[in-house]
C-alpha positions in Angstrom: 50.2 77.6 92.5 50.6 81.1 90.7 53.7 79.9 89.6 52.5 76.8 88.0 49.9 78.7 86.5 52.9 80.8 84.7 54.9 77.9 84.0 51.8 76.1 82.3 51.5 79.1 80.2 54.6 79.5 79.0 54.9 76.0 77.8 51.4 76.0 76.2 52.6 79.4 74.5 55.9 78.1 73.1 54.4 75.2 71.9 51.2 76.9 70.4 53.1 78.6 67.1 54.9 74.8 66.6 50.5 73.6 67.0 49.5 76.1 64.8 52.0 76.0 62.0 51.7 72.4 61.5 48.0 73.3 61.6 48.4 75.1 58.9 50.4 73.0 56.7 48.0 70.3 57.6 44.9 72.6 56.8 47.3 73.2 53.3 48.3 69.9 52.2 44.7 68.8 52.8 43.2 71.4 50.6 46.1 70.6 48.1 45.1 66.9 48.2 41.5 67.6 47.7 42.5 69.8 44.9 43.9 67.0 43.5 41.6 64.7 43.8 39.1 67.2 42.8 41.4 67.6 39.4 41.7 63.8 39.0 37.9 63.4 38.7 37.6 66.0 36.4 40.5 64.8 34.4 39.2 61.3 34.6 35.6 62.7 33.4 37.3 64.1 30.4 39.0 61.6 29.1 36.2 59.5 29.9 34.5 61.8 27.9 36.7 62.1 24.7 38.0 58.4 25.0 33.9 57.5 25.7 32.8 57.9 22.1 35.4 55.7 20.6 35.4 52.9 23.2 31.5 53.2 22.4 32.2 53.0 18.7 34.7 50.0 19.3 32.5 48.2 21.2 29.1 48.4 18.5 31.9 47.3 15.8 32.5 44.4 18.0 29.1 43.5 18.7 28.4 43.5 15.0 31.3 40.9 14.6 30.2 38.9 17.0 26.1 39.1 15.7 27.4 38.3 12.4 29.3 35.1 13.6 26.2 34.8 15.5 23.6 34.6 13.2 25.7 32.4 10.7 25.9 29.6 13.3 22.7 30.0 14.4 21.5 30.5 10.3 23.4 26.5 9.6 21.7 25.1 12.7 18.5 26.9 11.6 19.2 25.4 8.7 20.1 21.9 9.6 17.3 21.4 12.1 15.0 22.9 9.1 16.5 19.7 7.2 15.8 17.3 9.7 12.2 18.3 10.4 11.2 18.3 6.8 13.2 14.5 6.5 11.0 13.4 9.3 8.0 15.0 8.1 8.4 13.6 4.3 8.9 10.5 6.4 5.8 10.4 8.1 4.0 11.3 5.3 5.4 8.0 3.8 4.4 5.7 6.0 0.8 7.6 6.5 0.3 6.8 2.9 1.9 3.3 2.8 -0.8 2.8 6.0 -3.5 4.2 3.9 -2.6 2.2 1.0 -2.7 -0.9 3.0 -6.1 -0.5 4.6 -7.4 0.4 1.4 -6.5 -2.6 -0.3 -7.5 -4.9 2.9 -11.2 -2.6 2.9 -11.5 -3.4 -0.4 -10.6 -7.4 -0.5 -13.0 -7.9 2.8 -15.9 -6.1 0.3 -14.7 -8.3 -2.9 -15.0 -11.7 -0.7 -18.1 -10.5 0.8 -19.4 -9.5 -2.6 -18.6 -12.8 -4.3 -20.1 -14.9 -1.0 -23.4 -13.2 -1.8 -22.5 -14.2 -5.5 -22.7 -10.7 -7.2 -21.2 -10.6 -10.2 -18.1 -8.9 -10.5 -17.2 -6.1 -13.0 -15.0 -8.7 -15.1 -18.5 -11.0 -15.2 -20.9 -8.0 -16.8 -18.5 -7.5 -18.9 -18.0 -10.8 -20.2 -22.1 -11.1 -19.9 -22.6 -7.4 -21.8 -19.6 -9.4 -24.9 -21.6 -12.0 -24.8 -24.8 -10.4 -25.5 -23.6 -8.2 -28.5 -22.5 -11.1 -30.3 -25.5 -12.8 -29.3 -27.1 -9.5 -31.2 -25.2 -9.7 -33.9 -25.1 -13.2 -34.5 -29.4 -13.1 -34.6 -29.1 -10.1 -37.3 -27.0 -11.9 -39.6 -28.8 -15.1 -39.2 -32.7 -12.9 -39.7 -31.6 -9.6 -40.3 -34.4 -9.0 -37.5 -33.9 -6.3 -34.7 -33.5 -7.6 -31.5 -36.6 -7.6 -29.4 -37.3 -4.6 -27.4 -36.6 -4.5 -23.4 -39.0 -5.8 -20.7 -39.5 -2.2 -19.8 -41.5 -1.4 -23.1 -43.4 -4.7 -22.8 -44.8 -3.6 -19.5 -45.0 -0.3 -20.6 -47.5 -1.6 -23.9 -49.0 -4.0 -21.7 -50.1 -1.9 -18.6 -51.8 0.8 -21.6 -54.0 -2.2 -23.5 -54.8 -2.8 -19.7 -56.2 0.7 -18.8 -58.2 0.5 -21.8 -61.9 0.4 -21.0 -63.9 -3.1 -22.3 -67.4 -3.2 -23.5 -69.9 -4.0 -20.7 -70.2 -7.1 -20.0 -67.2 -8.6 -21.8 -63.6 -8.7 -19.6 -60.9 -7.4 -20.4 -58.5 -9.2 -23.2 -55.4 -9.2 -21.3 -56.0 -10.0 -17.9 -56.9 -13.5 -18.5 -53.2 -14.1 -19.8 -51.9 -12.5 -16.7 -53.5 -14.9 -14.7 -52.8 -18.0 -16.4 -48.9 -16.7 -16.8 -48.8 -16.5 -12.9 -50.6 -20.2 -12.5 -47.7 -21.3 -14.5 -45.3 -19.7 -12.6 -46.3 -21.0 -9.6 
């Protein structure tokens, strides 16, 4: 057994520098990798860096482009849907007035045929009545160059003050007996 244990040395031995040489490149070529990579990133961040500002520039020049396009697109539709609202609108307006026009003028021949079934005169009649009266007027004043009489207003107006008038005891008033036989005749 001694000599196995001398045997197993020896080969563990001779093969140990071959172990830790490769070892060693393996340790190196790892490190030199890492420094690499290590380099790449930083290289990377750089440019990133440098190249960062004008991709950032580029890219607000393009959004601008495209906002402009944007906004004149969306500006027309604005615009044509603008147009189409205020159509419909002045539209709608139209036939709210047309409507209203159309129930005024039925509204106002239901109150004419009411008005001439309770026979009042219409506008056209007073005015033909009022004609008719001033050349009544003027027909009276060339005939007796009188004035025309005076309203029924001022006749009950004179009559209710000879009324109030106090009589002498014992004698009735003058005007109430004409009263009296105007209403037996009217009856």
């Amino acid at each position: 057994m001694a000599k196995l244990k001398k045997t197993a040395r020896k080969s563990t031995s001779s093969k140990s520098p071959d172990l830790q040489a490769q070892a060693e490149r393996l340790s190196k070529n790892l490190g030199e990798s890492a420094q690499q990579v290590w380099l790449a990133g930083v290289g990377a961040f750089g440019r990133a860096q440098a190249e960062g500002t004008k991709l950032f520039e580029t890219l607000v020049k393009e959004g601008l482009s495209l906002e402009q396009v944007t906004r004149k697109v969306a500006g027309g539709k604005v615009d044509a849907v603008r147009d189409v609202v205020e159509n419909k609108v002045g539209q709608a307006r139209e036939r709210a007035s047309d409507t209203w026009d159309r129930l005024e003028k039925v509204f106002e021949e239901r109150v004419q045929r009411a008005l001439r079934r309770l026979e009042v005169p219409s506008r056209e009649d007073l005015s033909t009545l009022v004609d008719r009266v001033d050349s009544l007027n003027a027909q009276l004043r060339n005939l007796g160059g009188a004035a025309p009489r005076k309203p029924a207003a001022s006749k009950k107006a004179a009559t209710r003050k000879t009324a109030t008038k106090k009589a002498p005891a014992g004698k009735p008033a003058a005007n109430k007996a004409p009263r009296k036989a105007a209403r037996k005749t009217a009856e």
